[in-house]
N, C-alpha and C positions, 0 to 999 in steps of 0.2 A: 083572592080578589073578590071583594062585594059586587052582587049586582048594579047598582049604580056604578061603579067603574067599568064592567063590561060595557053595559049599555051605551056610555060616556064612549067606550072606545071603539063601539062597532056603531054609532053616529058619525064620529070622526074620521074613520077612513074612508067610506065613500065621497066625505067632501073633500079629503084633501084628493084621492084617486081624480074625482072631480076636478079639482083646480088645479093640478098636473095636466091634466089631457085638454082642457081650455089654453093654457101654455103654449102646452107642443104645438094645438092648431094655430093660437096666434102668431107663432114663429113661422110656422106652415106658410102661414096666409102672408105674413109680411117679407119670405125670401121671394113668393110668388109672384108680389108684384115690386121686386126690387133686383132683378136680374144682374144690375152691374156689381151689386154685393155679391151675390152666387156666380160670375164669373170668377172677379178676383180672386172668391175664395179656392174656386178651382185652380188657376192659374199658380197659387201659392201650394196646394194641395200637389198639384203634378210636381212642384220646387221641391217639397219634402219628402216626396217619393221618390224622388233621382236623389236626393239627399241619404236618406236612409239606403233604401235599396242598392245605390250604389258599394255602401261602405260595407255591404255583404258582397258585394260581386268584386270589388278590387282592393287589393290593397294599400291601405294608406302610405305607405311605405316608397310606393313607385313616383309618389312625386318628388324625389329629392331627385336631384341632378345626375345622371350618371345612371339610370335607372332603367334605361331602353335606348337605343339605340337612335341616334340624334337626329332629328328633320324625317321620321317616318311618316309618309301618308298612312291616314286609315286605311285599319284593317280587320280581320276579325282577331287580331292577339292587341291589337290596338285602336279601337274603336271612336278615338278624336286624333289619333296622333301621337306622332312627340313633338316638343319643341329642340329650340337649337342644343340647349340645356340639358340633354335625357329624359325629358322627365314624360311621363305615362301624362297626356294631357285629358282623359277618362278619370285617373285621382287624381289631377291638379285639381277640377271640376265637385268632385266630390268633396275634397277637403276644404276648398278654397271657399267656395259656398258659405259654409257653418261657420268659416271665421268672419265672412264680411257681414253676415247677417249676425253675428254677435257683437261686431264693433258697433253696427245700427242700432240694437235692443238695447246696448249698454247706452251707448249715449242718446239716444233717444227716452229711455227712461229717467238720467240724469235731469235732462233738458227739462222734463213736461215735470219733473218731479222739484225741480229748485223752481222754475219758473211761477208753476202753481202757489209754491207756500209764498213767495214772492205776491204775487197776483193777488193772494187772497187778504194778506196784512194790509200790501199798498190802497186797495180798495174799499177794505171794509172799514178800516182805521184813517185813510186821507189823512189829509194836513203835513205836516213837517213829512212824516214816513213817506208820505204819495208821492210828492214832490218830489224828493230824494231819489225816490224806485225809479219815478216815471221817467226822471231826467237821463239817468244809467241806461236807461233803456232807449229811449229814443237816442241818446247819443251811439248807442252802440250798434243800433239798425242801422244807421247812416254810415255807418265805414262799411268798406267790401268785406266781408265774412273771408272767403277765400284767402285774402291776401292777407289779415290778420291771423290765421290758420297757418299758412305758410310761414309767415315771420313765427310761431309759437312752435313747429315743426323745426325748424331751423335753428333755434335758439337750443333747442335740446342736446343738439352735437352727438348725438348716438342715436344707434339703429332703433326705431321704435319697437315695440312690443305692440301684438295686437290691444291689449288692454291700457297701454300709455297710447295708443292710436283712438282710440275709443273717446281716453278720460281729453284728448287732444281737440277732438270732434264736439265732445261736451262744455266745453271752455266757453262757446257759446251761444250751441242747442238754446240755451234758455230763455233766450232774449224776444225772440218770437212770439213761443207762448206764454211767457209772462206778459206782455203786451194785450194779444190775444184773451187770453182767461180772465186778465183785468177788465175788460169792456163787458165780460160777459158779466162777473161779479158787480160791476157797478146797476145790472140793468136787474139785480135779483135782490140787494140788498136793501131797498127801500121796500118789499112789499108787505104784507098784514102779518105773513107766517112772524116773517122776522121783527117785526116792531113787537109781534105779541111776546117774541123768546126773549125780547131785552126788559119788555115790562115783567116777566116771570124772574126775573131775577136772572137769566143766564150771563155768564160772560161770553168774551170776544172770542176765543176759541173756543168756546166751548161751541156757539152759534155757528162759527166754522165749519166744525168738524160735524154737527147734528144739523146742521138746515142748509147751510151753503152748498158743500162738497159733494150730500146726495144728490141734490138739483142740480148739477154742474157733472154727476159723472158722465151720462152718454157725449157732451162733448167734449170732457178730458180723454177719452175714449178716442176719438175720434181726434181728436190734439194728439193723442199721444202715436197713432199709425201714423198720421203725418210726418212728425219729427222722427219717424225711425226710417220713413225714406227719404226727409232729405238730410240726415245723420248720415246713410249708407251713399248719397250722392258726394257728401262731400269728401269722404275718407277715401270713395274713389278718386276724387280730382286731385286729391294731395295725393295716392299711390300713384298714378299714372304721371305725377311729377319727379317718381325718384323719394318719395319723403316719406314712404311706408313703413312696414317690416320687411324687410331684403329676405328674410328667411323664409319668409311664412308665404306658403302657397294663393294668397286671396286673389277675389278676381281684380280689384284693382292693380296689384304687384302683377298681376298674369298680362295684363293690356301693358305693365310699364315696360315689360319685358320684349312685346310684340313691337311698339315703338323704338326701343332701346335695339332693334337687330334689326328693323325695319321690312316684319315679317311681309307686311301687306304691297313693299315694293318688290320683292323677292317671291310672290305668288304661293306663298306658304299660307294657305285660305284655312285650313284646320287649325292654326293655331288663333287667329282671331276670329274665328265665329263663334265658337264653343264659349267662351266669355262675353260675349255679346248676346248671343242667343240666353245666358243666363243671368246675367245683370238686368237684360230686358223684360223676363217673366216678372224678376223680383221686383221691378219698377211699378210696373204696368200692373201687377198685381195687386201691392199695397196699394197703389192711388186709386184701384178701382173700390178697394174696399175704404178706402175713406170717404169715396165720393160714396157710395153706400150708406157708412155710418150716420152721414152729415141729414139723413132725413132722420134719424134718431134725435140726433145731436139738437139739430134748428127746425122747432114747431112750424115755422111762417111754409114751408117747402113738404110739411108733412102729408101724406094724401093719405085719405079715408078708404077704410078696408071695403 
């Protein structure tokens, strides 16, 4: 290596060491003064440690029916229960978890991911396209979600699958934030950056994908936690109707169960708290970190460090 490339590379490291550790602080400084972001994340962080931790401590195995001895109160060999069913209600909990937080990630990804490419053509292109988008859209905010959900559960005639549960819920996640992300896109696409990228010759995706989409990611960010809790809100309202995965341990199918034997008249209190108490982390958590995101997300609400 010539000396000019040493030199070249021990100038170099103390700046980037340099602007690494300015990073860290600004992260420092901005969880510091944003507490409902660092609860969430806690609250989500204790979910993943009953999540994980669990599926070392029990076996997944004991949530199938038949598994434990049926309507036990807590104990120390049974630490929520059983329900009517057999089932170990400690790995209903554990298992049930990871699937209902995966039918949210799926179709919450789906949602913010068609809604966006949606969002970004209808606004940056207008005209014939716009009209077309916008009209799909507003018409389809105006129906009940739920009961269009319902009727698309229903139509199916077989037992859902977690992941036809999902792609069910995503049918249409997207409508929101397509709506959503278009108002942002329309308030970014007139400004200098961009009129300069069309006078350079760029085209329509290309300006997309290099000027729109980075300006736009902390609130697709922040779009996209939204849609994944109220993705997971709705796959609960269709479980707790019966229109789930019958098989599959999640916590919506665990409340349909609790309803369906009418635990809460019957004073069997372990078998709906446990689901409740965990649906509610997950709630309460995501939304706290979206309301978090959202000072990232929207300048007007930002405060100075």
């Amino acid at each position: 290596m010539s000396v000019a490339a040493e030199q070249s590379l021990l100038a170099t490291a103390p700046r980037s060491a340099n602007l690494g550790a300015d990073r860290a602080r600004a992260v420092g400084r901005y969880l510091r003064r944003n507490p409902t972001l660092i609860v969430g994340l806690i609250l989500l962080g204790l979910l993943a440690l009953f999540m994980i931790g669990g599926s070392f401590i029990v076996d997944a195995q004991r949530a199938r029916p038949l598994s434990a001895r049926p309507l036990q109160a807590p104990s120390w060999a049974l630490p929520f229960g059983s329900d009517k069913q057999g089932r170990d209600l400690f790995a209903v909990m554990v298992a049930g978890a990871p699937l209902t937080l995966r039918i949210g990630l799926t179709a919450g990804f789906l949602g913010v991911f068609i809604g966006s490419v949606l969002a970004f053509v209808s606004a940056y292109y207008g005209g014939v396209v716009d009209n077309v988008i916008r009209g799909i859209v507003d018409i389809g905010l105006t129906i009940p979600g739920l009961m269009v959900l319902i009727i698309i559960a229903m139509s199916l005639r077989t037992a859902l699958s977690v992941e036809q549960m999902a792609l069910v819920v995503a049918s249409l996640a997207w409508l929101f934030p397509a709506r959503t992300i278009r108002s942002q896109v329309l308030t970014i696409r007139e400004r200098g950056y961009v009129q300069i990228a069309r006078l350079s010759g760029m085209g329509g995706p290309e300006i997309i994908v290099k000027e729109l989409l980075p300006n736009l990611l902390p609130y697709l960010v922040a779009s996209l936690v939204g849609s994944i809790n109220a993705a997971i809100l709705a796959s609960v309202g269709l479980e707790v109707l019966g229109l789930g995965p019958i098989e599959s341990p999640t916590i919506g199918m665990t409340l349909y169960w609790v309803n369906y034997n009418a635990a809460l008249i019957n004073g069997w209190w372990w078998w709906w708290l446990p689901p409740i108490v965990v649906i509610s982390l997950m709630f309460v958590g995501l939304f706290l970190v979206t309301v978090g995101l959202d000072e990232i997300a929207n300048p007007r609400i930002r405060r100075q460090v």
